[in-house]
Backbone as JSON Lines, residues from 0, in Angstrom:
{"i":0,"aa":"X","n":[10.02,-33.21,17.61],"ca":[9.48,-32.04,16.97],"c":[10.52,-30.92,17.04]}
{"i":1,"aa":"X","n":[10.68,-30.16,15.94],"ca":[11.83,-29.2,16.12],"c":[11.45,-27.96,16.94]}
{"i":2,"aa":"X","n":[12.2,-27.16,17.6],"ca":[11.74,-25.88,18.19],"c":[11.86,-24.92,17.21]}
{"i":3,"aa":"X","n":[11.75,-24.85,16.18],"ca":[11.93,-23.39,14.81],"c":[11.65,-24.11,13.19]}
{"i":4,"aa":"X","n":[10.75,-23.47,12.93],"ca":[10.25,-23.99,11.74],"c":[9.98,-22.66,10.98]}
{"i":5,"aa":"X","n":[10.59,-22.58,9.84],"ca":[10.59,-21.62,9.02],"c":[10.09,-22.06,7.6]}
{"i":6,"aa":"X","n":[9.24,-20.58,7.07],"ca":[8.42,-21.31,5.84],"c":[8.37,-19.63,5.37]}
{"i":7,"aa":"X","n":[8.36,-19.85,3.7],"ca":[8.54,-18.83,3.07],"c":[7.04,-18.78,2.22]}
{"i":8,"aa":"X","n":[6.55,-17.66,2.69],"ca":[4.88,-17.67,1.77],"c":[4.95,-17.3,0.38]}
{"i":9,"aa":"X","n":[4.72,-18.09,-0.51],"ca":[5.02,-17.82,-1.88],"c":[3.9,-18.3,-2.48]}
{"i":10,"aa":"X","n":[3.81,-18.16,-3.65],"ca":[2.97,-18.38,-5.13],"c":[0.83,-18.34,-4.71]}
{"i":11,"aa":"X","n":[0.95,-17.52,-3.63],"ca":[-0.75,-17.31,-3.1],"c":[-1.51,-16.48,-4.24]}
{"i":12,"aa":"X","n":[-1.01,-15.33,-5.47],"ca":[-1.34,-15.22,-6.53],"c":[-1.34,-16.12,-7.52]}
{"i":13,"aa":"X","n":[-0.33,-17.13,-7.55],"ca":[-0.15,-18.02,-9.19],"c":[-1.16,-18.52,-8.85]}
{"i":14,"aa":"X","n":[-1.39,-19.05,-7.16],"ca":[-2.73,-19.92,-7.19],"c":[-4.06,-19.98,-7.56]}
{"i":15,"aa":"X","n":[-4.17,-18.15,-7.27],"ca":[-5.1,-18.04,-7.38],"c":[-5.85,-17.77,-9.1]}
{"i":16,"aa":"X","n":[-4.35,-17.24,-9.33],"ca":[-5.1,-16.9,-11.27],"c":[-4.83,-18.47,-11.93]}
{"i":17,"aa":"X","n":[-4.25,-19.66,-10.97],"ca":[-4.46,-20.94,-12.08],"c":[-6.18,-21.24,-11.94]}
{"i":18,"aa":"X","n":[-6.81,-20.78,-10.83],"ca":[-8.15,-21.05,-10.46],"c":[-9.04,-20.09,-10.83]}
{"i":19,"aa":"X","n":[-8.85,-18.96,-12.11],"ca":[-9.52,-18.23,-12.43],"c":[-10.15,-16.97,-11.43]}
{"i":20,"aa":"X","n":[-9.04,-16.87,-10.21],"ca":[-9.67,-16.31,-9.26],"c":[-9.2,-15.02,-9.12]}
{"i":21,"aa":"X","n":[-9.05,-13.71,-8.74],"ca":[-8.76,-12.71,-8.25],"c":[-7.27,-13.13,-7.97]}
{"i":22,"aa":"X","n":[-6.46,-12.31,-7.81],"ca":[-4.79,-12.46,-6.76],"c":[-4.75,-12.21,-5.26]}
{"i":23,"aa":"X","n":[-6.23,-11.08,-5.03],"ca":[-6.33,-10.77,-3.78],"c":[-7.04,-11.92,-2.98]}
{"i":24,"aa":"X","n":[-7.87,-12.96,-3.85],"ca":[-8.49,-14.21,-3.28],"c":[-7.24,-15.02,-2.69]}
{"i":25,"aa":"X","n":[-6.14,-15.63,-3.55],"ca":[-4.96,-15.92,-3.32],"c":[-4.53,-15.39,-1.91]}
{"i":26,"aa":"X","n":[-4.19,-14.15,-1.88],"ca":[-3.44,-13.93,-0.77],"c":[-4.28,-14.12,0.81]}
{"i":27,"aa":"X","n":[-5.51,-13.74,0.73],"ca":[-6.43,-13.79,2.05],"c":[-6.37,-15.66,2.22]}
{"i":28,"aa":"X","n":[-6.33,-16.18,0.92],"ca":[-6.28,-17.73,1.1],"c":[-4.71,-17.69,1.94]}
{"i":29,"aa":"X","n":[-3.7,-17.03,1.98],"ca":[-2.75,-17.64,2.26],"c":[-2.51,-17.32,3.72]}
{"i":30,"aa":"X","n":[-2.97,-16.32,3.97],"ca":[-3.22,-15.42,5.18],"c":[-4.22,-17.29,6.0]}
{"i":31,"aa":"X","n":[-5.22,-17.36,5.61],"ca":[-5.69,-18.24,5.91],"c":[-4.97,-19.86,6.44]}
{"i":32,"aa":"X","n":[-3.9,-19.79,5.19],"ca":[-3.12,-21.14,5.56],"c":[-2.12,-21.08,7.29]}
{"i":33,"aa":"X","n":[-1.56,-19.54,6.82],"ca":[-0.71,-18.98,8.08],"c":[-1.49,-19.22,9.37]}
{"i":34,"aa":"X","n":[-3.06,-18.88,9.34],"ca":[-3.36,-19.14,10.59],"c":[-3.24,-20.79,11.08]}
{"i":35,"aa":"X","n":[-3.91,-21.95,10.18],"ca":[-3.42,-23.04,10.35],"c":[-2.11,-23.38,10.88]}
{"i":36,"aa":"X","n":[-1.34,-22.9,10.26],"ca":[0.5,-23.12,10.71],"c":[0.22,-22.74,11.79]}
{"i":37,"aa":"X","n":[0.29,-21.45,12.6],"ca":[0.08,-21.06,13.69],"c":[-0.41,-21.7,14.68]}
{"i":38,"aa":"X","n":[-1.39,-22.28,14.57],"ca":[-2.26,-22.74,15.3],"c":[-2.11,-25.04,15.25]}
{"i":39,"aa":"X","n":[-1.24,-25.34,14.52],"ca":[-0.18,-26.47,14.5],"c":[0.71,-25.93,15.32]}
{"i":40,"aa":"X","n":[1.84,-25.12,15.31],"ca":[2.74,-24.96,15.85],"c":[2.46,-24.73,17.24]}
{"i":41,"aa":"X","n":[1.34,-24.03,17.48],"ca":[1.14,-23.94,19.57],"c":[0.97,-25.63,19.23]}
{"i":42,"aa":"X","n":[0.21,-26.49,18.54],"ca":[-0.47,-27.88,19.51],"c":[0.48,-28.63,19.68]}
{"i":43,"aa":"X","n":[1.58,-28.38,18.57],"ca":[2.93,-29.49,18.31],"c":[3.49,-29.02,19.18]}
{"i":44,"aa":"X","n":[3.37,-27.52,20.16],"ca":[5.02,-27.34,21.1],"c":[6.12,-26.63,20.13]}
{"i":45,"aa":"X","n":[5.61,-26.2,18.92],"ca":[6.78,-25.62,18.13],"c":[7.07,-24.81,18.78]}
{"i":46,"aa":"X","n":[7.95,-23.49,19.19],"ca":[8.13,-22.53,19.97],"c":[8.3,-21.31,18.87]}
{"i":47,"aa":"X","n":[9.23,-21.46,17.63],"ca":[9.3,-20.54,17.33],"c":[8.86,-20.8,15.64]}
{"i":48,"aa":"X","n":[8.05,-19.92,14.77],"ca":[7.79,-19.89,13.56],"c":[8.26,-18.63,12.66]}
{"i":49,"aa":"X","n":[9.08,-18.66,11.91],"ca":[9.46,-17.42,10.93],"c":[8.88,-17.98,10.19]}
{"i":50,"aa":"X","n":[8.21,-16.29,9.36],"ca":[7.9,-16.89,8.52],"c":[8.18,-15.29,7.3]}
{"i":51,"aa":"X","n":[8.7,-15.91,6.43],"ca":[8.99,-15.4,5.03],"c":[7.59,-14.56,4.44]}
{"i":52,"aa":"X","n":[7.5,-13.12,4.46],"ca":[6.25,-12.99,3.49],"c":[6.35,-12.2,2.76]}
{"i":53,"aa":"X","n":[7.59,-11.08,2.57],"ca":[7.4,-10.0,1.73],"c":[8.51,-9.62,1.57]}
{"i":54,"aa":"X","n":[9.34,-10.08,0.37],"ca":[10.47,-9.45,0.12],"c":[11.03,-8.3,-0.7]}
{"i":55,"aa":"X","n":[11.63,-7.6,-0.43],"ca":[12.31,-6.57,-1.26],"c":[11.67,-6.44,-2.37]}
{"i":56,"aa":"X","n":[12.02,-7.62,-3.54],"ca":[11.33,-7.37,-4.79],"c":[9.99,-7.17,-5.04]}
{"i":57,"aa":"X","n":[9.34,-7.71,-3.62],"ca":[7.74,-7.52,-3.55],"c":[7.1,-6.1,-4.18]}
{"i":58,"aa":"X","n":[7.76,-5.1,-3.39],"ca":[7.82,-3.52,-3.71],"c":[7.37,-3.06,-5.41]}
{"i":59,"aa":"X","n":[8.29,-4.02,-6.42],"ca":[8.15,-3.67,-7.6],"c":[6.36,-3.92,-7.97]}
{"i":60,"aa":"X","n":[5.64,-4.98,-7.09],"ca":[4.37,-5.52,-7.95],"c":[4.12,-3.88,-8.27]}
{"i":61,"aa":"X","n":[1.92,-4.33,-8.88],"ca":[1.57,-3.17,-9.02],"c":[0.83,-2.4,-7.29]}
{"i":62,"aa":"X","n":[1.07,-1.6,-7.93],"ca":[0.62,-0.01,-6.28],"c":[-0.88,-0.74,-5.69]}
{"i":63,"aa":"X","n":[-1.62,-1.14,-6.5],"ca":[-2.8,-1.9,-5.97],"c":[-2.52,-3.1,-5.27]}
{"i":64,"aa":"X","n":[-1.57,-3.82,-6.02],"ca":[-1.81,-5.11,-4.81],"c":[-0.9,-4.9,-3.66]}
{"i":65,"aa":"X","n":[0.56,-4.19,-3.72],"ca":[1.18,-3.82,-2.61],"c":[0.64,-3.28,-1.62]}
{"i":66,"aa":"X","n":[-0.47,-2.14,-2.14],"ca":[-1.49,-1.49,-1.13],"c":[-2.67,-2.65,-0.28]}
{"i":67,"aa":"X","n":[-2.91,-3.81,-1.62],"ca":[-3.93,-4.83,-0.59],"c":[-2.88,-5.86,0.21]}
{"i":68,"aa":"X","n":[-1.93,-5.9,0.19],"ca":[-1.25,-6.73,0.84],"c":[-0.74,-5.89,2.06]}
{"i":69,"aa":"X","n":[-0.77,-4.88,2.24],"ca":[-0.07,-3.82,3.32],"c":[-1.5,-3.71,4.22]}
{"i":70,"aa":"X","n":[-2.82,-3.82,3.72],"ca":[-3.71,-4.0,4.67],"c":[-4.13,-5.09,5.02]}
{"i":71,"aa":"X","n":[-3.57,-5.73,4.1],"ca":[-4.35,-7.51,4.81],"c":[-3.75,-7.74,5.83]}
{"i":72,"aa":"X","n":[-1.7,-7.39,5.92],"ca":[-1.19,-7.64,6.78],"c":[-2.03,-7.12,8.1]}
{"i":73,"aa":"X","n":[-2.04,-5.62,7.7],"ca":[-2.36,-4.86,9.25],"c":[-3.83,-5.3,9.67]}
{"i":74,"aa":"X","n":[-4.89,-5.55,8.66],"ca":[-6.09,-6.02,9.32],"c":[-5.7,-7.39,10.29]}
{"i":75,"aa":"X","n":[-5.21,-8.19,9.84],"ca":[-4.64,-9.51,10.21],"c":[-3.95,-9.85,11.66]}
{"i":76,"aa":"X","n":[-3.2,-8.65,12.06],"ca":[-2.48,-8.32,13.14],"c":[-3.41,-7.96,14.34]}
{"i":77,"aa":"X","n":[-4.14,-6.92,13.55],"ca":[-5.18,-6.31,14.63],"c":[-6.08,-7.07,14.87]}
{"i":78,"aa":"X","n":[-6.58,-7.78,13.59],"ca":[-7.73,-9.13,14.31],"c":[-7.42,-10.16,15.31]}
{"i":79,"aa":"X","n":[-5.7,-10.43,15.29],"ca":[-5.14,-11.95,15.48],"c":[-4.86,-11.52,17.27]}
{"i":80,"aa":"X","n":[-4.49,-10.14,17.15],"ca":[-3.57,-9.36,18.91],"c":[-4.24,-10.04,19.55]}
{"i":81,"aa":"X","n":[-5.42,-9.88,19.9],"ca":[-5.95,-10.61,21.66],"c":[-5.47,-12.07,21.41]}
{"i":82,"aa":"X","n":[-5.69,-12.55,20.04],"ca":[-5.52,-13.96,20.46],"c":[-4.03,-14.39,20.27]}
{"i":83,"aa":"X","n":[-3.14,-13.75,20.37],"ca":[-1.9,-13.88,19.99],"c":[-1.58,-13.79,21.4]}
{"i":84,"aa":"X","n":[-1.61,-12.77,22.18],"ca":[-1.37,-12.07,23.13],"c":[-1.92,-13.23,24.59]}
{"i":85,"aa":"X","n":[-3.31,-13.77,23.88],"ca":[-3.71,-14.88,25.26],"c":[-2.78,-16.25,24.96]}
{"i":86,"aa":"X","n":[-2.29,-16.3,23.96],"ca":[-1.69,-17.81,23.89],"c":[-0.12,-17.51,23.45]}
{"i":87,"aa":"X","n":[0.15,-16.62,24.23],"ca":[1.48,-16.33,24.4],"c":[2.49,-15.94,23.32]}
{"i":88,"aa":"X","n":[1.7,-15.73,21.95],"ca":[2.78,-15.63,20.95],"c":[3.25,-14.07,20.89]}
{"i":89,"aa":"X","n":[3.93,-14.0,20.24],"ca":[5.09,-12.79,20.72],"c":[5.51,-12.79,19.13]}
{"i":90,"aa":"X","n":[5.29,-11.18,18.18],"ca":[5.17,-11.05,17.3],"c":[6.33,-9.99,16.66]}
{"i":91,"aa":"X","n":[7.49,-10.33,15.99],"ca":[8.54,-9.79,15.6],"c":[9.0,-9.5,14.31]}
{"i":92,"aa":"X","n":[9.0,-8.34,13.82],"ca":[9.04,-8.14,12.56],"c":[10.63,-7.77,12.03]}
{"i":93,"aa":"X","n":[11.17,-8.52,11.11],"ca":[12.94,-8.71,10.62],"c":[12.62,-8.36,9.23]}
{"i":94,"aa":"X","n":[14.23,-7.16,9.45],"ca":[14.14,-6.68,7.79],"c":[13.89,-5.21,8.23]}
{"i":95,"aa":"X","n":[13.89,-4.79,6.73],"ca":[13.5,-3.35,6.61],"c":[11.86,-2.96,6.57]}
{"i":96,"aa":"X","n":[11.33,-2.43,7.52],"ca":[9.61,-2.51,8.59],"c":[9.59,-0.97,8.02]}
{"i":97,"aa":"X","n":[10.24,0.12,7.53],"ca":[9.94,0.91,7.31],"c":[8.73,1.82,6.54]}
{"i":98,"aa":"X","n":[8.71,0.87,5.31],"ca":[7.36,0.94,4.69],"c":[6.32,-0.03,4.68]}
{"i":99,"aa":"X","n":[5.91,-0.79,5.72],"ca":[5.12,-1.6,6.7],"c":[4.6,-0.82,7.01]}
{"i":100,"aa":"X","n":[2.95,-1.03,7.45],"ca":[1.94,-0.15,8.29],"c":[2.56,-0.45,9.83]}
{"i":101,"aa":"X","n":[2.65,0.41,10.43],"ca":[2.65,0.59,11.59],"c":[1.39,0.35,12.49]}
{"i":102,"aa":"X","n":[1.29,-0.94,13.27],"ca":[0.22,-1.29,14.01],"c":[0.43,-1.32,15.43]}
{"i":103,"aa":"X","n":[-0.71,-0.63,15.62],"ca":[-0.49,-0.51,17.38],"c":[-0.84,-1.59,17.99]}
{"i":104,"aa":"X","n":[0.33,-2.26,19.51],"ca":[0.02,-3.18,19.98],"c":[-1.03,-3.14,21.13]}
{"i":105,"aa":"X","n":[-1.55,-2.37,21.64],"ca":[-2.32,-2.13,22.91],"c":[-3.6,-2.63,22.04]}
{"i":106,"aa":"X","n":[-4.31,-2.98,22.87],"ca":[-6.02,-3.53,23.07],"c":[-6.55,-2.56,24.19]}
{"i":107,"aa":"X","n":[-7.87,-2.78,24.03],"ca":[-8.75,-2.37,24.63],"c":[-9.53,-2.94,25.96]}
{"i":108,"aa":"X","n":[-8.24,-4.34,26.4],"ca":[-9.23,-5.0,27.04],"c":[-7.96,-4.4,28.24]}
């Protein structure tokens, strides 16, 4: 099994408008797949997962979906912390984070 497995999240809108569906259905679906990966990679022993989700050109979509994709991330983070945090994963953001929501890492527990 390799120790670094890298995967680039792509086409979670084409998917969703080939299925007559919303784009924002698409992306929470893909958000969805990520947790799967995640959760393969602790059982396999993977150690480390990059993963590709938002590039530069992303910026150009329209102001609506950049805005639902900037909260799915941060809802996603804040839902995932305790359980990230009990099973040891360690969460690093590469690239330019500047116009990224800023999420706080502390919990409440």
């Amino acid at each position: 099994m390799p120790n670094h497995v890298a995967v680039i999240m792509d086409g979670n809108g084409r998917w969703a408008r080939q299925r007559g569906l919303p784009t924002s259905l698409g992306h929470q679906q893909g958000v969805q797949s990520l947790r799967e990966m995640v959760g393969l990679c602790c059982k396999w022993g993977i150690k480390v997962l990059t993963v590709f989700a938002f590039s530069q050109e992303n910026w150009i979509r329209p102001k609506m979906e950049v805005d639902f994709l900037m909260s799915l991330l941060e809802r996603v983070i804040k839902s995932e912390l305790e359980n990230f945090m009990r099973d040891g994963i360690r969460l690093s953001m590469i690239g330019d984070s500047s116009k990224a929501p800023q999420v706080s890492t502390e919990t409440d527990g």
